[in-house]
TIRO-2110 file (N, C-alpha, C; in Angstrom, 1 decimal):
// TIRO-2110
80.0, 85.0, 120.7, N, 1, A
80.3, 85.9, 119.6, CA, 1, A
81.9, 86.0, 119.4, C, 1, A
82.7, 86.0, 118.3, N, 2, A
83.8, 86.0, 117.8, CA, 2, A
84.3, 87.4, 118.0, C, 2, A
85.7, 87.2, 118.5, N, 3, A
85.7, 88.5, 117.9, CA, 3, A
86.2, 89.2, 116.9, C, 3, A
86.5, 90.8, 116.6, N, 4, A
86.6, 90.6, 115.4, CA, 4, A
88.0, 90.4, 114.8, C, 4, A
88.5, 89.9, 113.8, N, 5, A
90.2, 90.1, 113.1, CA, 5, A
90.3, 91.5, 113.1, C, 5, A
91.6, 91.8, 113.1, N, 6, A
92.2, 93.2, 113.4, CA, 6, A
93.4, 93.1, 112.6, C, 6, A
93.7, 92.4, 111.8, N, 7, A
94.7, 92.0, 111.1, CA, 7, A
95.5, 91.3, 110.9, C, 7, A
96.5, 90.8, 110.1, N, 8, A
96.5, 89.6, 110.0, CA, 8, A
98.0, 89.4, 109.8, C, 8, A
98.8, 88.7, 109.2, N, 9, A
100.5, 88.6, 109.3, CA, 9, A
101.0, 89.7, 109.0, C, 9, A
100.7, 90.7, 108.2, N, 10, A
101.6, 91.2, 107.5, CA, 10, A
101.5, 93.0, 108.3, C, 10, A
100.5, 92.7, 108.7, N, 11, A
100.3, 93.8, 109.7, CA, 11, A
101.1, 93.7, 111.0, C, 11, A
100.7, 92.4, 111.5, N, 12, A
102.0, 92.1, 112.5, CA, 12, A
103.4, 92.3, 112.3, C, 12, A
103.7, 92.1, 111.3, N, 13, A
105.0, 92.4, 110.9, CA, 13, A
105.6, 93.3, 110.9, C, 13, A
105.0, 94.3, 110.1, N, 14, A
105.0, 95.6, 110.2, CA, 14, A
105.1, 96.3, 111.3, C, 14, A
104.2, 95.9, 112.4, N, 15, A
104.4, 96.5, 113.6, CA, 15, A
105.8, 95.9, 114.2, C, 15, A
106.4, 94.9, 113.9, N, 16, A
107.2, 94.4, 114.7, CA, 16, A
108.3, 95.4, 114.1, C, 16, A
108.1, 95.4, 112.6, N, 17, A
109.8, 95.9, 112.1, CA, 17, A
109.7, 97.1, 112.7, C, 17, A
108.8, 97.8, 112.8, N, 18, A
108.9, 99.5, 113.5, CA, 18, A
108.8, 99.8, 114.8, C, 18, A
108.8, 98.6, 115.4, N, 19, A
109.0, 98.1, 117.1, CA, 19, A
110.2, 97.8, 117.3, C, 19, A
110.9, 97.0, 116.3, N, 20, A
112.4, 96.6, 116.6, CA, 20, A
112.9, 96.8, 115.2, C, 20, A
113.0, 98.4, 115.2, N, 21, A
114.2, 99.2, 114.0, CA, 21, A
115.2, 99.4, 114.7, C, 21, A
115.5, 100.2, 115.8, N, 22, A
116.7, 99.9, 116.4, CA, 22, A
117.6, 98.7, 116.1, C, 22, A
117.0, 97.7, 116.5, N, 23, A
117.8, 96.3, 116.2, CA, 23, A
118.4, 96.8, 115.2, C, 23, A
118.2, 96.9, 113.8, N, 24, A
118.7, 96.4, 112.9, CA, 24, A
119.9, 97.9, 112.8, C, 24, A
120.0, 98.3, 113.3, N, 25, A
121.4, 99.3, 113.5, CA, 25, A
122.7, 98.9, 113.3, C, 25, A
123.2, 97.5, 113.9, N, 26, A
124.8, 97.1, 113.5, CA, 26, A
124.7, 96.7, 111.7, C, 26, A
123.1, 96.3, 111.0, N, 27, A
123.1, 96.5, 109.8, CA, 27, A
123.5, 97.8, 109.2, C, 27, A
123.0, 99.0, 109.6, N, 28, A
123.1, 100.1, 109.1, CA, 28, A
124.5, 100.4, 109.6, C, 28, A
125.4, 100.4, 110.5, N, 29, A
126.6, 100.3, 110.8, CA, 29, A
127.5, 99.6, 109.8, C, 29, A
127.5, 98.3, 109.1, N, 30, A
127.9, 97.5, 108.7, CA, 30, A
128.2, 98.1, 107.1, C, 30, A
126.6, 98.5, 107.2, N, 31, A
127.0, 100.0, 105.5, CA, 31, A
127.6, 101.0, 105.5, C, 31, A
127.8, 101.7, 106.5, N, 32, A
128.3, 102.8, 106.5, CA, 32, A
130.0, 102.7, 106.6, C, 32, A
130.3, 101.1, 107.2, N, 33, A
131.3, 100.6, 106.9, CA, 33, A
132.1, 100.0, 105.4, C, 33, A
131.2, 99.6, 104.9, N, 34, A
131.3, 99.7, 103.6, CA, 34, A
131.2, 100.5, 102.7, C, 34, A
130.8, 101.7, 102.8, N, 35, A
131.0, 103.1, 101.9, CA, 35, A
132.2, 103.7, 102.6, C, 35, A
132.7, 103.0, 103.6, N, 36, A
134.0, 104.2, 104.4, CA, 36, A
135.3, 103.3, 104.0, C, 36, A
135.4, 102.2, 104.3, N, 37, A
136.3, 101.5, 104.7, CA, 37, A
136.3, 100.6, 103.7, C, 37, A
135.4, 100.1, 103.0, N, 38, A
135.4, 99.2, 102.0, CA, 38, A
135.3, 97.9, 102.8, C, 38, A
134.5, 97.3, 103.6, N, 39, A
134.3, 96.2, 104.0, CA, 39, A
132.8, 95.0, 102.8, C, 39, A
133.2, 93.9, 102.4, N, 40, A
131.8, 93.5, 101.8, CA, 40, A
130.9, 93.9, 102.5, C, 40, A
130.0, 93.9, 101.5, N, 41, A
128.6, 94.5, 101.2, CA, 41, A
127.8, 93.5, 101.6, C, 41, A
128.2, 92.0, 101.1, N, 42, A
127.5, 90.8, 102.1, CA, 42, A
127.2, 91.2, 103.0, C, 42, A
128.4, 91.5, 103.9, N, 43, A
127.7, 91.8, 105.6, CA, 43, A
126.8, 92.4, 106.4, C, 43, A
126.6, 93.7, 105.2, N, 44, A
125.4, 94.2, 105.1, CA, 44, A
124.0, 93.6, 105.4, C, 44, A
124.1, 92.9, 104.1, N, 45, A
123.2, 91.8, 103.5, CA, 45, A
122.9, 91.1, 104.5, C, 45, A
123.8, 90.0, 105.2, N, 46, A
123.7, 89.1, 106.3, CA, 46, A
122.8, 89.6, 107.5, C, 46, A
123.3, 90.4, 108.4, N, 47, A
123.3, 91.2, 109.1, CA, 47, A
121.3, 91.7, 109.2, C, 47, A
121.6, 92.4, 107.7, N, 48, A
119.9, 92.8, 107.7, CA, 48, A
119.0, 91.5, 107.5, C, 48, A
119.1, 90.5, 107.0, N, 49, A
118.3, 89.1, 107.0, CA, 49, A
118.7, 88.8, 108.4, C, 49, A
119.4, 88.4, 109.1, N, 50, A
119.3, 87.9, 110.5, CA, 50, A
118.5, 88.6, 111.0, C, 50, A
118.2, 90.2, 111.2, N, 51, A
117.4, 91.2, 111.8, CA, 51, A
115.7, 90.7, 111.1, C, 51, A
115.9, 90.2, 110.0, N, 52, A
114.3, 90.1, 109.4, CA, 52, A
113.8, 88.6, 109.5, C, 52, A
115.2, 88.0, 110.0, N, 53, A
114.5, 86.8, 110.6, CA, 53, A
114.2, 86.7, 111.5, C, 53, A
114.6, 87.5, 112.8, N, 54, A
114.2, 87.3, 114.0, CA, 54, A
112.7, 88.2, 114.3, C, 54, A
112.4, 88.9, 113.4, N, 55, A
110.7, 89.4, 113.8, CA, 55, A
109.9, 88.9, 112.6, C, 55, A
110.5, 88.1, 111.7, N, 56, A
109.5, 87.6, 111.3, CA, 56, A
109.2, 86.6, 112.1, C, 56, A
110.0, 85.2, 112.7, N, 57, A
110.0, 84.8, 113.9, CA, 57, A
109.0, 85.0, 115.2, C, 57, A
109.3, 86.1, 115.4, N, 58, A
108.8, 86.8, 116.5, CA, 58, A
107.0, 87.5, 115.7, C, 58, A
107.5, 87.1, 114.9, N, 59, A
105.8, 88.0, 114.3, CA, 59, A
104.7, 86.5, 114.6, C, 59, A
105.6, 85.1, 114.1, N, 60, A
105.2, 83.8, 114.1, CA, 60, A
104.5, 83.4, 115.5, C, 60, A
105.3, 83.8, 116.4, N, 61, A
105.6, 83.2, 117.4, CA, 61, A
104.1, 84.2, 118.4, C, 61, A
104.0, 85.4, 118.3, N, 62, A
102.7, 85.9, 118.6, CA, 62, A
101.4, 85.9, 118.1, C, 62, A
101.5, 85.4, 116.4, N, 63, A
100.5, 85.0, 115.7, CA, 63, A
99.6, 83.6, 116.2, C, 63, A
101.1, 82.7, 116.2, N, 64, A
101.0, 81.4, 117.2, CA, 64, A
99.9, 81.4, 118.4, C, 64, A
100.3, 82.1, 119.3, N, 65, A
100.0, 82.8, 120.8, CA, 65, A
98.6, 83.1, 120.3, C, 65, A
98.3, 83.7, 119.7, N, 66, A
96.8, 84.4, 119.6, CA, 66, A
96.1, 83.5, 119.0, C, 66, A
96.7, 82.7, 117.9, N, 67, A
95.3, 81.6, 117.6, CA, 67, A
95.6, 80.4, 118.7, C, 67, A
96.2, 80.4, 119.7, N, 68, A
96.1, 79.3, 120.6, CA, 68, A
94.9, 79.4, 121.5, C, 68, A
95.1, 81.0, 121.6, N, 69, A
94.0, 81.4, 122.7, CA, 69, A
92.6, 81.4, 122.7, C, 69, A
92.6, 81.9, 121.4, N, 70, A
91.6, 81.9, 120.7, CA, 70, A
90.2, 80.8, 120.3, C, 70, A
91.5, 79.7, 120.3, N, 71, A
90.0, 78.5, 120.6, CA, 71, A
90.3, 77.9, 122.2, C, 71, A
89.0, 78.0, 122.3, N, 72, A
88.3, 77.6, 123.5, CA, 72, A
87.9, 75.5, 123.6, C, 72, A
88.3, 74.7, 124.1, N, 73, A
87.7, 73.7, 124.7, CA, 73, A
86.6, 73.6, 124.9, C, 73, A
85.6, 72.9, 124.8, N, 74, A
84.2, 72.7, 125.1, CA, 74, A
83.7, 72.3, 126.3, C, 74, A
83.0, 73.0, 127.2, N, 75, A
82.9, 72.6, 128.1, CA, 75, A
82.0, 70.9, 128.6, C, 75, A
82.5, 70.1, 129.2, N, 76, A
81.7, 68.9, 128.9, CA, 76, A
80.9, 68.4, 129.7, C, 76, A
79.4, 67.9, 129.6, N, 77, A
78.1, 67.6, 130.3, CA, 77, A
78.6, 67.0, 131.1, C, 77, A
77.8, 67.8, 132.8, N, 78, A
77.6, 67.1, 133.9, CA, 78, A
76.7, 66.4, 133.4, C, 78, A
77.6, 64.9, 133.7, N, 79, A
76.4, 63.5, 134.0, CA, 79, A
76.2, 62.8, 135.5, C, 79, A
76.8, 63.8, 136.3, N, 80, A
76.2, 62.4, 137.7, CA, 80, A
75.4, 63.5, 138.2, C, 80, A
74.3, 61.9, 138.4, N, 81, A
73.1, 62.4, 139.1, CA, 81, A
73.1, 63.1, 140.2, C, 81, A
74.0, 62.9, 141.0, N, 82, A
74.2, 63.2, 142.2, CA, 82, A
74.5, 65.0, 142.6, C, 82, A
75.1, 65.3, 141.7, N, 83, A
76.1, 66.6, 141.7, CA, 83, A
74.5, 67.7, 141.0, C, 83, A
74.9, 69.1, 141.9, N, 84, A
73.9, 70.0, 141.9, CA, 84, A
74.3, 70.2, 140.2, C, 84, A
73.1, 70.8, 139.7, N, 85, A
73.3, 71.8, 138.6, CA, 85, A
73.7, 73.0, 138.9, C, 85, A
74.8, 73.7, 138.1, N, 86, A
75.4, 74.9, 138.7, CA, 86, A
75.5, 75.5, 137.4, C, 86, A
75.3, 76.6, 137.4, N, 87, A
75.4, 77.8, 136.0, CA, 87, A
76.5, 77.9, 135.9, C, 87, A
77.2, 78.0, 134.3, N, 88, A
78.4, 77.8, 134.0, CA, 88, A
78.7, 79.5, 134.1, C, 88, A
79.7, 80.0, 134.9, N, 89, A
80.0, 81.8, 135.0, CA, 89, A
80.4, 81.8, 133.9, C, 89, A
81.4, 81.3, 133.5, N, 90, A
81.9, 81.8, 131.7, CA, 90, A
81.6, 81.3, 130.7, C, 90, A
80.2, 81.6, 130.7, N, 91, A
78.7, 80.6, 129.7, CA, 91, A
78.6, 82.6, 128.8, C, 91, A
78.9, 83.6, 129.4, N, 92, A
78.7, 84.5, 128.4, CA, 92, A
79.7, 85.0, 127.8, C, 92, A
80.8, 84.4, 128.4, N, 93, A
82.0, 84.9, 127.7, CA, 93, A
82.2, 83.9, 126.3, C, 93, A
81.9, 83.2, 126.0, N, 94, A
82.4, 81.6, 124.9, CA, 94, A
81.4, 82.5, 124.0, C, 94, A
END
């Protein structure tokens, strides 16, 4: 039995940006530098896309992780005569 989806990219993501908001702080630094000081506004910009690349990244990279796990190998027929028949233990888990 399968189990069930719980959600799917965009959910991950979400959790990630609200797991790593801190991170994105030298962005919000970088603005408040720009309303004080008059630094470009790019930097801003920069700054917050590096931050949204690295947990979309990181959203990939666990998404990855989970469908790797997720399929199973097939376990393959004992054929020598010789060798006992033995119950497979993780025959209820698959």
């Amino acid at each position: 039995m399968e189990a069930k989806d719980r959600g799917g990219f965009f959910l991950c993501l979400l959790w990630h940006a609200l797991l790593y908001l801190p991170w994105s702080l030298p962005a919000w630094v970088l603005l408040i530098l720009h309303v004080t000081v008059g630094l470009k506004l790019v930097w801003f910009w920069v700054a917050l896309g590096v931050w949204l690349l690295c947990i979309v990244l990181r959203t990939l990279l666990v998404l990855l992780a989970r469908y790797g796990a997720s399929h199973r190998m097939p376990v393959p027929e004992n054929k020598n005569p010789y060798s006992k028949k033995v119950r497979d233990p993780y025959a209820d888990m698959r």
